[in-house]
C-alpha positions in Angstrom: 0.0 0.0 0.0 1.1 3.5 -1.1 0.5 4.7 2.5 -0.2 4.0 5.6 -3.9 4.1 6.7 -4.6 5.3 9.9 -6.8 2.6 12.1 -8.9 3.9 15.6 -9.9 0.7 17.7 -12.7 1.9 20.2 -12.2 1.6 23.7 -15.5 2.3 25.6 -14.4 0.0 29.0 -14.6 -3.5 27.4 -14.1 -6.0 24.4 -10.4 -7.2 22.9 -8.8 -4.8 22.5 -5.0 -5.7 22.3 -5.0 -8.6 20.1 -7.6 -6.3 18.1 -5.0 -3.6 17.9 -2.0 -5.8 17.4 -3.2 -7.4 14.3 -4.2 -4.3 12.7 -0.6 -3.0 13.0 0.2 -6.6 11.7 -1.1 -5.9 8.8 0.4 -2.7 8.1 -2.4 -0.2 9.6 -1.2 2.8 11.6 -3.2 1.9 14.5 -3.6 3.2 18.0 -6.6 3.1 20.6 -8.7 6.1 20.9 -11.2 6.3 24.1 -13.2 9.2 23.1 -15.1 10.2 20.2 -13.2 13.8 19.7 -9.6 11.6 19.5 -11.0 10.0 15.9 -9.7 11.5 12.5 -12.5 12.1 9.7 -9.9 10.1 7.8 -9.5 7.2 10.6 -10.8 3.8 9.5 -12.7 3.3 13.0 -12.6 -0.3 14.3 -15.6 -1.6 16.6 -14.1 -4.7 19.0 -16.7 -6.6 21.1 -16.6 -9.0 23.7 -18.7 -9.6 26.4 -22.5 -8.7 27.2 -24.5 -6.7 25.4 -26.5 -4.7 28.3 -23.0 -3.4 29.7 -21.5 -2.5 25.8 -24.7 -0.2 24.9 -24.6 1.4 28.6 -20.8 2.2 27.6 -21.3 3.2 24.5 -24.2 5.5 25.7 -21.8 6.9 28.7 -18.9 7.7 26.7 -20.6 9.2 23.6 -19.6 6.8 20.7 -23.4 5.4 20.4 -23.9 8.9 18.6 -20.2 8.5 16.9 -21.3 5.1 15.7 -24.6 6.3 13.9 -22.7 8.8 12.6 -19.9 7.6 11.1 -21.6 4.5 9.8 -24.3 6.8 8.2 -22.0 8.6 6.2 -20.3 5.6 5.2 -17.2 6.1 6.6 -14.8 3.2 6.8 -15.9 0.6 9.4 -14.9 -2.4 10.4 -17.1 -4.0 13.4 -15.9 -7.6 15.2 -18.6 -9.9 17.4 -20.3 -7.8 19.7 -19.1 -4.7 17.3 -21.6 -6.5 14.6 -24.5 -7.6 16.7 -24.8 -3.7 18.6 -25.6 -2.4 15.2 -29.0 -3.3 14.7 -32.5 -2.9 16.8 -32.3 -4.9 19.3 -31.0 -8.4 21.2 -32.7 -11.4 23.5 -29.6 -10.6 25.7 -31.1 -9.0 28.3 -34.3 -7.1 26.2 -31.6 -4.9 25.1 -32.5 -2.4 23.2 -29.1 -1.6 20.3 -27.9 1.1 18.0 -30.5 0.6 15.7 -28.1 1.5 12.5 -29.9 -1.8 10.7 -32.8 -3.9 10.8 -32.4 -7.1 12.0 -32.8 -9.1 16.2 -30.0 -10.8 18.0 -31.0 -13.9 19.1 -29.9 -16.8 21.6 -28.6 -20.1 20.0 -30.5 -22.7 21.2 -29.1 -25.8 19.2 -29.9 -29.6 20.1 -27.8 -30.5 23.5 -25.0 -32.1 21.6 -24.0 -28.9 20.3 -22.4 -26.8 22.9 -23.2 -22.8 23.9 -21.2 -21.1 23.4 -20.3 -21.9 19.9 -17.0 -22.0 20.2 -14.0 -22.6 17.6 -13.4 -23.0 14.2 -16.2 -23.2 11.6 -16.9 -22.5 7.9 -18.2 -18.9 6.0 -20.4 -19.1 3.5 -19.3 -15.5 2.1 -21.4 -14.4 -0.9 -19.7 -13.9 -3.3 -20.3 -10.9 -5.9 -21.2 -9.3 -2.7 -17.3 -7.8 -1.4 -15.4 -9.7 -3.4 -12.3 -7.5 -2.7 -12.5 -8.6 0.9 -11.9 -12.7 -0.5 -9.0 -12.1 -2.6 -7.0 -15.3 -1.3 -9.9 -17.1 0.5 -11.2 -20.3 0.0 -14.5 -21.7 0.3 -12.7 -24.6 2.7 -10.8 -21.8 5.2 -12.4 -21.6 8.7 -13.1 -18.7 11.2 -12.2 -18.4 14.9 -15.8 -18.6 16.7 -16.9 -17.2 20.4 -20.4 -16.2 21.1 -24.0 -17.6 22.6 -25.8 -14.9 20.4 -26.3 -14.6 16.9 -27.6 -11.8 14.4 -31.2 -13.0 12.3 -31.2 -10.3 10.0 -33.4 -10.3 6.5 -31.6 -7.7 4.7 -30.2 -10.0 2.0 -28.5 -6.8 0.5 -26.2 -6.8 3.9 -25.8 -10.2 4.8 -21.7 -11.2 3.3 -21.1 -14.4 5.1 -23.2 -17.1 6.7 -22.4 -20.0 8.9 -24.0 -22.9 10.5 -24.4 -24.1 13.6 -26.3 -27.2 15.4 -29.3 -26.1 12.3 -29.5 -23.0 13.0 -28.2 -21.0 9.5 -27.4 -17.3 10.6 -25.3 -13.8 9.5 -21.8 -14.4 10.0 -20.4 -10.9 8.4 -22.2 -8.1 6.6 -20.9 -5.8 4.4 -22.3 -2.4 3.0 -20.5 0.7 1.4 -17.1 1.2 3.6 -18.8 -0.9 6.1 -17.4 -4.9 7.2 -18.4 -6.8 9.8 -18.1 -9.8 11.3 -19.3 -12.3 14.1 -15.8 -14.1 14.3 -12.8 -12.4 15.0 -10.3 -12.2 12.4 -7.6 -11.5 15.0 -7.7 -14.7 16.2 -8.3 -16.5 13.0 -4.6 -17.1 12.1 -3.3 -16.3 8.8 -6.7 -15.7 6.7 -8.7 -14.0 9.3 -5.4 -11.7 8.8 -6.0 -11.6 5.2 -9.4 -10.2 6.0 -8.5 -7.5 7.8 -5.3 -6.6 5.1 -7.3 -7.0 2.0 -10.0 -4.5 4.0 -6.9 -2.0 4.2 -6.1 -2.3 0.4 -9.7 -1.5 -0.2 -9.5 1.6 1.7 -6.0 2.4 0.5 -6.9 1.9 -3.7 -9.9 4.3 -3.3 -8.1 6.8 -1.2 -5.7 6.8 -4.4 -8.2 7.6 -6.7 -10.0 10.1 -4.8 -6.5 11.8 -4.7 -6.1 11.5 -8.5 -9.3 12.9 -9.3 -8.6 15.7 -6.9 -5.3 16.4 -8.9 
């Protein structure tokens, strides 16, 4: 990449933050941690990291002012890139705790309630069935075969078929694994700890941003 693209992980008091921030530099993302909505560039790609529950994330998003920054920024379709908990806070709402969420898209998180063989959490490593057509420039180097680091007891039922990128499986329940829209990626797994392609995801993401930050700068000149 021509240059170096500046990256703001969100800290609003929980989630993964170092791993999070690690791989972005990894990748070659000029990252840092930003714990107020005032410390983010307008040319920052802002990064949403989520772990945890729900009812606490919203109450810190609310208390530190990047619920507003959230609507915002994703409404104009600035870069974003949301991870587990940083996908599922998007839309209305989630069975975790009645919790009401941000509301940016249509669509209920739900509790996975899969036949008692299948374990909850859903833990580990499982297969994306990432539409392709959709982003393709997020799948340059990923096979149909590579797996996905897994950690949640929640998943997203959305019908917006426009947003949905990736689906997965799990004890028969089919649901939204990533979504993509515009400057916008997210994903339920976490590409941080998905080795060498969940990498990929997050480096062909930066490319993206990178090839149409060159031709905005062309056409400028």
């Amino acid at each position: 990449m021509p240059d170096t693209l500046k990256v703001a992980v969100i800290d609003y008091g929980m989630g993964n933050l170092m791993s999070v921030f690690r791989a972005w530099q990894y990748v070659g993302g000029d990252a840092r941690i930003i714990s107020a909505p005032e410390q983010l560039d307008t040319n920052d790609i802002l990064v949403f990291p989520g772990q945890g529950a729900i009812v606490d994330t919203m109450k810190l998003l609310k208390r530190t002012g990047f619920d507003e920054l959230l609507r915002f920024w994703i409404g104009s379709d600035k870069p974003f890139f949301g991870i587990c908990l940083g996908m599922q806070a998007l839309f209305e709402s989630s069975e975790e705790g009645n919790c009401d969420c941000l509301g940016i898209f249509k669509g209920r998180v739900r509790k996975l309630t899969p036949p008692r063989e299948f374990k909850v959490p859903h833990m580990g490593w499982d297969n994306v069935d990432f539409t392709r057509g959709h982003a393709d420039y997020m799948l340059e180097g990923i096979n149909p075969s590579d797996q996905f680091y897994f950690v949640h007891s929640y998943y997203l039922d959305t019908k917006d078929r426009n947003l949905i990128f990736g689906q997965t499986e799990y004890g028969g329940t089919r649901f939204t694994s990533a979504i993509a829209r515009g400057n916008l990626v997210a994903t339920q797994f976490h590409p941080e700890k998905s080795q060498a392609k969940g990498l990929l995801l997050y480096k062909n993401y930066l490319a993206m941003q990178a090839g149409k930050k060159s031709s905005l700068e062309k056409t400028k000149s």
